[in-house]
C-alpha positions in Angstrom: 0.0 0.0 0.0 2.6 2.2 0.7 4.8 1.9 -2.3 1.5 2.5 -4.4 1.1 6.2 -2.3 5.1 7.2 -3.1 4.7 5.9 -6.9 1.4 7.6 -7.2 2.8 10.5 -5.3 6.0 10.6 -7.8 3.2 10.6 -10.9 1.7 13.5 -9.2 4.9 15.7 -9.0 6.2 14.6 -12.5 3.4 16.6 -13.5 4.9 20.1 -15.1 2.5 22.3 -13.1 3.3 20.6 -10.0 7.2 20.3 -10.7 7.1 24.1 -12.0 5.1 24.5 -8.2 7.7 22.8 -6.3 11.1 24.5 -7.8 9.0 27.8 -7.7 8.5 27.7 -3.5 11.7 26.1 -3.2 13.6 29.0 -5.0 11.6 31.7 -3.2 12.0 29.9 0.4 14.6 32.0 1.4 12.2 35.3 1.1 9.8 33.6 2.5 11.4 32.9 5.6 12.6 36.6 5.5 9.3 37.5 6.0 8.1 35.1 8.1 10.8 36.5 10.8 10.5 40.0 10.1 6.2 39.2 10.7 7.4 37.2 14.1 9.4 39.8 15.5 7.5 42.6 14.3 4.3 41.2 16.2 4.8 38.3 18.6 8.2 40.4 19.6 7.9 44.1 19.6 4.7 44.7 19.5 3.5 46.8 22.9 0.6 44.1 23.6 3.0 41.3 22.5 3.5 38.2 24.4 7.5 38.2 24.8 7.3 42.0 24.9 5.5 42.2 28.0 7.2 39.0 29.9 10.5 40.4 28.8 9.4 43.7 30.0 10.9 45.3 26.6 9.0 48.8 27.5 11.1 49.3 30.2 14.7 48.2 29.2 14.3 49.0 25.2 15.1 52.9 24.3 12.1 54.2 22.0 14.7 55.1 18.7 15.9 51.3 18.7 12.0 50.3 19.0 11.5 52.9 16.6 14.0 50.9 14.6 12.9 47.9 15.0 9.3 47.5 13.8 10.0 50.1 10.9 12.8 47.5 9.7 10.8 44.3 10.2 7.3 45.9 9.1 9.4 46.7 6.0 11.0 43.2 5.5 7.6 42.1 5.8 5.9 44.8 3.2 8.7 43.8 0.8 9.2 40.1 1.2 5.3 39.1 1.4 4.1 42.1 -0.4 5.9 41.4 -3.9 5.9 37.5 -3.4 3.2 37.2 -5.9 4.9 38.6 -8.6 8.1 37.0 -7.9 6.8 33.6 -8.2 5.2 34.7 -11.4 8.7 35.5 -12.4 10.1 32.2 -11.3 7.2 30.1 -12.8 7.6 31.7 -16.3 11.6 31.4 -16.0 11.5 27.5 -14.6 8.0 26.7 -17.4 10.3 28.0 -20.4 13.4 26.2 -19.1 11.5 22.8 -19.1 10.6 23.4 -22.5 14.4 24.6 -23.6 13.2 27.6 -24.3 14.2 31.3 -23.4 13.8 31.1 -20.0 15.7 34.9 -18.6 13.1 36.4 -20.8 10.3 34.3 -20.2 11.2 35.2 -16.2 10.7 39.2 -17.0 7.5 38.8 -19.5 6.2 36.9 -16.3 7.1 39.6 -14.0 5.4 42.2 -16.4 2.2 40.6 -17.1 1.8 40.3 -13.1 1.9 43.6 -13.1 -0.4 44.6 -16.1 -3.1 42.0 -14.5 -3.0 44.0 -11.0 -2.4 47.4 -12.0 -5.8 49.3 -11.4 -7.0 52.5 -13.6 -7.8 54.8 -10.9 -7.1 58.3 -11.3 -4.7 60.0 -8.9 -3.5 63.7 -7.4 -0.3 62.7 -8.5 0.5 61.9 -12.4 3.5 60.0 -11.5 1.8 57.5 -9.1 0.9 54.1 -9.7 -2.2 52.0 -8.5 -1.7 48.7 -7.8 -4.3 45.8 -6.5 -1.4 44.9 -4.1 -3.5 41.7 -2.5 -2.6 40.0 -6.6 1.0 40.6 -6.2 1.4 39.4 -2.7 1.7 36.2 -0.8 -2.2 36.2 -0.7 -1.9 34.8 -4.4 0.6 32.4 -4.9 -1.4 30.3 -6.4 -3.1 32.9 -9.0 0.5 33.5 -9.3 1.7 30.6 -10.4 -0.9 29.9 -13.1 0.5 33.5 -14.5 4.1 32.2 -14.5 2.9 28.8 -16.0 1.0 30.3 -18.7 3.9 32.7 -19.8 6.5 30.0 -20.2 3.6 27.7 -22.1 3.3 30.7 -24.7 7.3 30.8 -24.6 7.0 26.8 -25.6 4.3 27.3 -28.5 5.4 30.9 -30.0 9.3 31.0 -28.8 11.9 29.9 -31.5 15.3 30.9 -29.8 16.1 27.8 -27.7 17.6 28.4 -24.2 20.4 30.9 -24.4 23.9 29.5 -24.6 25.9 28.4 -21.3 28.6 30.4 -22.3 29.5 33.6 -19.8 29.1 36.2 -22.1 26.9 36.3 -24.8 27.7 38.2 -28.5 26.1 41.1 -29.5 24.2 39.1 -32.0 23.0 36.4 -29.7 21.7 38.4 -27.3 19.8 40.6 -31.0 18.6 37.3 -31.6 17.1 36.3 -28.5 15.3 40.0 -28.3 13.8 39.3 -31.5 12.6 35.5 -31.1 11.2 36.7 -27.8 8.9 39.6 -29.7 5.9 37.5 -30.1 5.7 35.6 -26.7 6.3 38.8 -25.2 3.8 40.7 -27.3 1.1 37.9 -26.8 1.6 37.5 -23.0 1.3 41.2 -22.3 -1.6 41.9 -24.7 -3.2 38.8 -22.7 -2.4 40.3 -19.7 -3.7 43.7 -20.2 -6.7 42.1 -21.5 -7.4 40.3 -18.3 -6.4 43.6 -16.3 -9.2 45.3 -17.8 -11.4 42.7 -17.1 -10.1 42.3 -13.4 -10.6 46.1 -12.9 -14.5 46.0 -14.6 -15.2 43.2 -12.3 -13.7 43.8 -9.3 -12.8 40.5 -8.9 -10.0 40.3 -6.9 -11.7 42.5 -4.3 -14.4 40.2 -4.0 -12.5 37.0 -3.5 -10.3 38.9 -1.1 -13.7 39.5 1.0 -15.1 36.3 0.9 -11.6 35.2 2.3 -11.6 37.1 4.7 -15.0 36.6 6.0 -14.1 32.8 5.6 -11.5 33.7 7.9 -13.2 35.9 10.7 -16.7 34.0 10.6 -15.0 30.8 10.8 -13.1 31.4 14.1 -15.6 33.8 15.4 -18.0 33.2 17.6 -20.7 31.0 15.7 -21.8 27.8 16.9 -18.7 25.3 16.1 -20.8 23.3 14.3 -21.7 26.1 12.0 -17.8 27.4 11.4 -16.2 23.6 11.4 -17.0 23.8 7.6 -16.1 26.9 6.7 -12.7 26.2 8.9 -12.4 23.7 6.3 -13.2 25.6 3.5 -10.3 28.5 4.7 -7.7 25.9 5.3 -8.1 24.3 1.8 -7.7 27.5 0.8 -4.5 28.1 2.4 -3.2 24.8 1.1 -4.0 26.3 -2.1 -1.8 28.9 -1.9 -5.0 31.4 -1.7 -5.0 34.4 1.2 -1.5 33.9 2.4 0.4 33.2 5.6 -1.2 34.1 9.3 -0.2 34.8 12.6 -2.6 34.0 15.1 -1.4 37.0 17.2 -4.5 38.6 18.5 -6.7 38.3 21.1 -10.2 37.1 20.2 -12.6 39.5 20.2 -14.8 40.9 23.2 -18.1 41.2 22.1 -20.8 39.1 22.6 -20.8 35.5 24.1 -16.8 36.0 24.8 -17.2 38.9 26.9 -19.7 37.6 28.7 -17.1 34.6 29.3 -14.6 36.9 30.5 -16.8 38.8 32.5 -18.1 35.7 34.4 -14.3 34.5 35.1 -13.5 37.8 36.4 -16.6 37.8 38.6 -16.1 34.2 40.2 -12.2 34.0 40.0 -12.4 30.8 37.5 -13.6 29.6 33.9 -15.1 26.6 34.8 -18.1 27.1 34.4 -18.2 30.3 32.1 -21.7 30.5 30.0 -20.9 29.5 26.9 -17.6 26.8 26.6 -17.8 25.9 23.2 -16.7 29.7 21.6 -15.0 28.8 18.3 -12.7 31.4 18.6 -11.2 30.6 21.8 -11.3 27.1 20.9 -9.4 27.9 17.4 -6.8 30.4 19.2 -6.4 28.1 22.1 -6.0 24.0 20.7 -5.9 24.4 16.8 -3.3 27.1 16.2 0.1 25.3 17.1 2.2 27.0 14.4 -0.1 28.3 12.5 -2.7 26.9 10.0 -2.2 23.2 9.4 -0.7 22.8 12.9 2.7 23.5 11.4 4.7 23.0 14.4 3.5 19.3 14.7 4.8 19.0 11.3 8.1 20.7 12.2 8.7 18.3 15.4 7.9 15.6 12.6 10.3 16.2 10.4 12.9 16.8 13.2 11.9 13.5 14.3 12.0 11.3 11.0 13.9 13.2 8.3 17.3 11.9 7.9 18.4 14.4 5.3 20.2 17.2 6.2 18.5 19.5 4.9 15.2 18.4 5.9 17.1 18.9 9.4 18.6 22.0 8.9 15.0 23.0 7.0 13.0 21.9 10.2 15.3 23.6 12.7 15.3 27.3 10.8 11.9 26.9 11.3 10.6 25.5 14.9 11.3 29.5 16.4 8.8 31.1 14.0 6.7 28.1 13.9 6.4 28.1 17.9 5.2 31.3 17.3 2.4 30.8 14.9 3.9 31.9 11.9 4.9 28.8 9.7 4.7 29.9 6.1 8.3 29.7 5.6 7.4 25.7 6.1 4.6 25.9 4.0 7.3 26.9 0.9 10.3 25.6 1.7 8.9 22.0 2.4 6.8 22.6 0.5 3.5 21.8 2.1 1.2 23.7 -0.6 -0.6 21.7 -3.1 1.6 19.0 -1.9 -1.3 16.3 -1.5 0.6 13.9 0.8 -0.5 16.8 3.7 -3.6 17.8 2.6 -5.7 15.5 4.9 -3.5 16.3 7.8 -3.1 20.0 7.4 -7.0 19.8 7.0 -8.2 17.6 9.6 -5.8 17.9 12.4 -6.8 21.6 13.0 -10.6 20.4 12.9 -9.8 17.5 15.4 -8.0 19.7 17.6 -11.1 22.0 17.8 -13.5 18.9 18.6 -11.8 17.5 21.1 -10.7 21.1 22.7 -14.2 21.3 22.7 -15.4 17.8 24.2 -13.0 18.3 26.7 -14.4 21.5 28.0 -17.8 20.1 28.1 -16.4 17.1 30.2 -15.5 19.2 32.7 -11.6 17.7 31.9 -10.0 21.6 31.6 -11.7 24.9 31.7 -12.8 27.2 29.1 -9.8 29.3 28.1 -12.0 32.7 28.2 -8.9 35.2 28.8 -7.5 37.3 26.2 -4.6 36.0 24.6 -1.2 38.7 24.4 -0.2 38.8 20.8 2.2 36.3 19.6 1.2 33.8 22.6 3.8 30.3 21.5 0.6 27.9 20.3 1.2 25.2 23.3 1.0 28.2 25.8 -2.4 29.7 24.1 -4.4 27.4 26.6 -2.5 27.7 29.8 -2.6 31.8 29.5 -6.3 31.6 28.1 -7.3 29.9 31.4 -5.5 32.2 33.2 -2.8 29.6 34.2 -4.4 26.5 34.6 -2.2 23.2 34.6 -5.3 21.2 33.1 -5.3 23.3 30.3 -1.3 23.2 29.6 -0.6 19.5 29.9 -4.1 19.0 27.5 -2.4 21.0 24.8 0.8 18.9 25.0 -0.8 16.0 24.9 -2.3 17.5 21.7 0.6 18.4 20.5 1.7 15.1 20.6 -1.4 13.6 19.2 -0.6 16.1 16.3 3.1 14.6 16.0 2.3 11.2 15.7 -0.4 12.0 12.8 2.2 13.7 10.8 4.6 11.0 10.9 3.8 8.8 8.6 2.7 11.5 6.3 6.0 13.0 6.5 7.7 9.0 5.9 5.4 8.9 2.8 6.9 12.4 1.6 10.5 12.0 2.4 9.8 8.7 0.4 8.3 10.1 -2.4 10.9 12.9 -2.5 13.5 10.5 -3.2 12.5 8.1 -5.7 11.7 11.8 -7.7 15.5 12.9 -7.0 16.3 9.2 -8.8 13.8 9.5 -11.3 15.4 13.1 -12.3 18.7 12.0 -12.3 18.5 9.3 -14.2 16.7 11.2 -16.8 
């Protein structure tokens, strides 16, 4: 049964979207994990209502120019790194599609990177001639995915309409090869952009991108809000398939939920009688989400971290697991989710989808046994997951050793998922070579 998975598993990622996918997130890795620091430091670190700044007591000891500093540097990193991910996988898609097909692939790279542009780039009129509108959301890690397909496409027209080959392997080209590759690379270039521009103007009638961006987000919000669980399990679901998608980008479960409703009255009972035993309403999504199904992020990331620590025997699964248990531990793990990579890998899909969902259910049936108390209590941003319970219930012991158990639970899931990958992996790597 198992060599059937990896051989089907190999078929899957012999597939030239999926292969294009795979050295795509794999090249861009290293900017991902950029920004997934620079997003952990900026707001599990430095933030004033942060988690470690408040235990550390960084108001105190911290001058304000080197706070100053230090979020205008990491909110940067992150503005930069996450903010023009989109049309850098674009780039890389179009440059890795052409080179599959021995085509042009430096050019293909830059048409890829241009038509990005021309397909976000918004006709809004502005004070200032010399500004330029952008639908940032389609160039940013929120649309990897919509990304890709961009890339893909431009080095499939490079493969039907290009005629230069790949450029030489020599270090420095002549004057007339480098003529000829401008002028093989007129009508790919000339077709992609005029597609491109086609589809902006489409995009910018529509208002499409806004839309899906809002029913993400709502996704997002309703599902760990403070609905009936049975109501938000699905759309839990739905928003995690999406994330495995590569659709609406990396979180950071760094806030508190929010006081309104049923969860203020929770908090306002525990402050009344000293305890959250027996708050009004245990079963709040939201606390539930932010308290047993957010250990690294979505797709419990930090199990899969631990995992890989656990059974990888490559180095540089090793040395890919360990760059990543810090920002994982604190919620952010989308420099996993690229580097691994986890999305539209289908060997985590059930995993990343179910264990969240699990997490929630049995959070929840443990609550209602009376086994730990509700975890009413505002969470400081950047709370590590395992922790999110114990502070939530205001310190209880209950709540901390159920969470590691869950943790563990989580672990042990991802195990042979991750045996099934690494396997996979490697008959590919023969595969290649041999080829």
């Amino acid at each position: 049964m198992l060599n059937r998975l990896v051989e089907w598993t190999v078929r899957f990622n012999q597939r030239s979207f999926i292969k294009i996918t795979r050295q795509t997130l794999m090249l861009l890795f290293p900017i991902a994990y950029v920004g997934t620091l620079a997003v952990m430091l900026k707001k599990a670190f430095f933030a004033t209502d942060s988690f470690f700044f408040n235990v550390a007591d960084l108001g105190d000891i911290m001058p304000d120019w080197l706070w100053t500093g230090i979020t205008g540097l990491t909110g940067g990193l992150a503005k930069i790194t996450f903010g023009m991910f989109g049309v850098m996988a674009a780039y890389a898609a179009a440059r890795y599609t052409a080179k599959l097909y021995h085509q042009d692939a430096p050019m293909a790279g830059m048409t890829g990177f241009a038509t990005m542009l021309l397909l976000a780039f918004r006709y809004t009129r502005t004070s200032n001639p010399n500004m330029i509108s952008f639908d940032w959301n389609l160039l940013s890690v929120r649309s990897v995915l919509f990304a890709l397909i961009v890339g893909y496409g431009v080095g499939q027209v490079y493969r039907w309409l290009g005629k230069g080959g790949e450029p030489s392997d020599q270090t420095i080209e002549t004057l007339e090869e480098m003529q000829q590759r401008a002028l093989n690379a007129i009508r790919p270039l000339f077709f992609s952009l005029a597609v491109g521009a086609a589809l902006g103007a489409l995009f910018n009638w529509l208002t499409l991108s806004s839309w899906l961006d809002l029913a993400y987000t709502w996704l997002e919000n309703f599902g760990q809000g403070n609905q009936s669980l049975w109501v938000a399990l699905p759309l839990i679901a739905v928003s995690l398939l999406m994330s495995w998608l590569g659709i609406g980008g990396p979180t950071i479960n760094t806030v508190a939920q929010g006081l309104t409703g049923a969860a203020a009255a929770n908090l306002n009972y525990a402050f009344q009688h000293g305890s959250s035993w027996n708050v009004p309403y245990k079963c709040l999504t939201s606390t539930l989400y932010s308290s047993f199904a957010n250990f690294g992020g979505d797709g419990v990331m930090l199990a899969l971290v631990i995992a890989l620590i656990i059974v990888g025997r490559q180095p540089e699964i090793q040395r890919l697991a360990r760059w990543n248990l810090l920002p994982t531990l604190f919620n952010s793990g989308y420099g996993l989710m690229t580097g691994l990579p986890v999305i539209l890998n289908p060997v985590f899909l059930l995993p990343y989808l179910l264990l969240p969902l699990a997490n929630l259910l049995l959070g929840a049936l443990a609550t209602l046994m009376h086994l730990i108390p509700a975890t009413p209590y505002p969470l400081p941003m950047g709370t590590p997951g395992p922790l999110a319970a114990f502070i939530g219930s205001n310190g209880d012991w209950e709540a901390l050793l159920f969470s590691l158990v869950l943790l563990i639970f989580d672990v042990w899931v991802y195990i042979p998922f991750v045996r099934l990958a690494l396997g996979a992996e490697l008959k590919t790597q023969q595969i290649e070579a041999v080829a």
